[in-house]
C-alpha positions in Angstrom: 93.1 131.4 105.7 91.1 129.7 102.6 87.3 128.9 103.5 86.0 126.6 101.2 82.8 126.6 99.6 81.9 122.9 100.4 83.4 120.0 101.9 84.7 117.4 99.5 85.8 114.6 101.7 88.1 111.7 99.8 88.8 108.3 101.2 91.1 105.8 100.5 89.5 102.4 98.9 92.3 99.0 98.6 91.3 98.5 94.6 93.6 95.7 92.5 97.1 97.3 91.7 97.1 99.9 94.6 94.4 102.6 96.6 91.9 104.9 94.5 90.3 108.0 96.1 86.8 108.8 95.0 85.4 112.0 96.4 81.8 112.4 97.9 81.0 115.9 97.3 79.0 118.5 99.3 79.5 116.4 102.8 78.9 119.3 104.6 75.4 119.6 103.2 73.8 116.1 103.9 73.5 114.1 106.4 75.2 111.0 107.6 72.6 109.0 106.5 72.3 110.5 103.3 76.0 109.5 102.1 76.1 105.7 102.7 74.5 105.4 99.5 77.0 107.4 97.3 79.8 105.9 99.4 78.7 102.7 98.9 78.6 103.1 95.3 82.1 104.9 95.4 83.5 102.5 96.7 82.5 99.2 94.6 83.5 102.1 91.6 87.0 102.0 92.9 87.2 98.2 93.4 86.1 97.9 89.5 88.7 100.6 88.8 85.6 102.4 87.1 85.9 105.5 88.9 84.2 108.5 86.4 86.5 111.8 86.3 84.5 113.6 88.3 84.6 111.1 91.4 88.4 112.3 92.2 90.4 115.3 92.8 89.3 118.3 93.7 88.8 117.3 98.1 89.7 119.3 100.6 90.6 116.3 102.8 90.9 112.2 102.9 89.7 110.1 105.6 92.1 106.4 105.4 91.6 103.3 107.7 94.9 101.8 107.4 93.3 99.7 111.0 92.5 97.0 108.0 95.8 96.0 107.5 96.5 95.5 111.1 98.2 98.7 111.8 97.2 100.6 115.1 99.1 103.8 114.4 100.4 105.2 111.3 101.3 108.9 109.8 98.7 109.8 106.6 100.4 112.7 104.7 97.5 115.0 103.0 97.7 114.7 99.2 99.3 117.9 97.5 95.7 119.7 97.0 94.3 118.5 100.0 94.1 120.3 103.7 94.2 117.6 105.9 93.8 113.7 106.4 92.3 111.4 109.2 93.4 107.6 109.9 91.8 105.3 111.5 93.8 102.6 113.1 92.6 99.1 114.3 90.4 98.3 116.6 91.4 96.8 119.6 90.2 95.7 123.5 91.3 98.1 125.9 90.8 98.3 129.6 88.2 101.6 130.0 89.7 104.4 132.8 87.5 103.9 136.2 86.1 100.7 136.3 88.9 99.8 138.6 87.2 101.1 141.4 84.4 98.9 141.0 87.3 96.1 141.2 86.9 94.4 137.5 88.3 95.5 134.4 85.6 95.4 131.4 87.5 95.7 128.2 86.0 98.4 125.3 87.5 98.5 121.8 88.9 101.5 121.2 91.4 102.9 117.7 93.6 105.6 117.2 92.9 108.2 115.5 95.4 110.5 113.5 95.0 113.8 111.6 97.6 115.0 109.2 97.2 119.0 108.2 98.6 121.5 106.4 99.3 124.7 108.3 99.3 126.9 106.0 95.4 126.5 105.7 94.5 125.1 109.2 95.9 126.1 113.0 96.5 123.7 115.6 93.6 124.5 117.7 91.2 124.3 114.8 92.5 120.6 113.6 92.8 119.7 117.8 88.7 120.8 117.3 88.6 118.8 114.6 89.9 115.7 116.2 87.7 116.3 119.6 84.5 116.1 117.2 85.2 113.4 115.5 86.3 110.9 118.7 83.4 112.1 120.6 
């Protein structure tokens, strides 16, 4: 198995003329909060179709929300170079499990979640772990 020496995660952004994906680089070495801000600017890159070179290629994964087009399920396929994707479908209201017994229904949104990978570099169990983190 290939270990890679950082985590480059892509993402898919809706730009005029069809989907760019910029790259944040080294997301395994900040925090949360510390990549809003080169997402953010990322993403209005994409939208101006003024992504620099060194903004794509080169991730080991893509995270896409194809929820914004209305989809609750769909089957993201990893780009060639890439280990693995993640979609996000839409949201929607959903009865929660166990609030029966307290005779009411109070709906929670919920979205499926779907991850893609390449065998070859990840196992089952590892991509299931995967999955498990990023729900909880």
């Amino acid at each position: 198995m290939c270990i890679p020496s950082s985590i480059d995660i892509a993402f898919a952004v809706e730009a005029e003329a069809g989907v760019l994906v910029p790259v944040l680089r080294n997301a395994d070495k900040r925090s949360l909060k510390d990549l809003v801000g080169p997402y953010d600017e990322l993403v209005e890159l994409a939208r101006q179709r003024k992504l620099p070179p060194e903004a794509t290629g080169g991730s080991i994964a893509t995270v896409t929300n194809f929820g914004t087009f209305g989809l609750i399920w769909a089957t993201p396929i990893p780009l060639p170079e890439q280990s693995l994707v993640l979609g996000i479908g839409a949201r929607r209201g959903a009865p929660p499990v166990g609030t029966q017994a307290k005779g009411q229904f109070v709906p929670v949104m919920e979205a499926n979640l779907t991850l893609s990978f390449d065998h070859r570099v990840i196992d089952g169990g590892a991509a299931d772990g995967c999955l498990l983190r990023v729900a909880d």
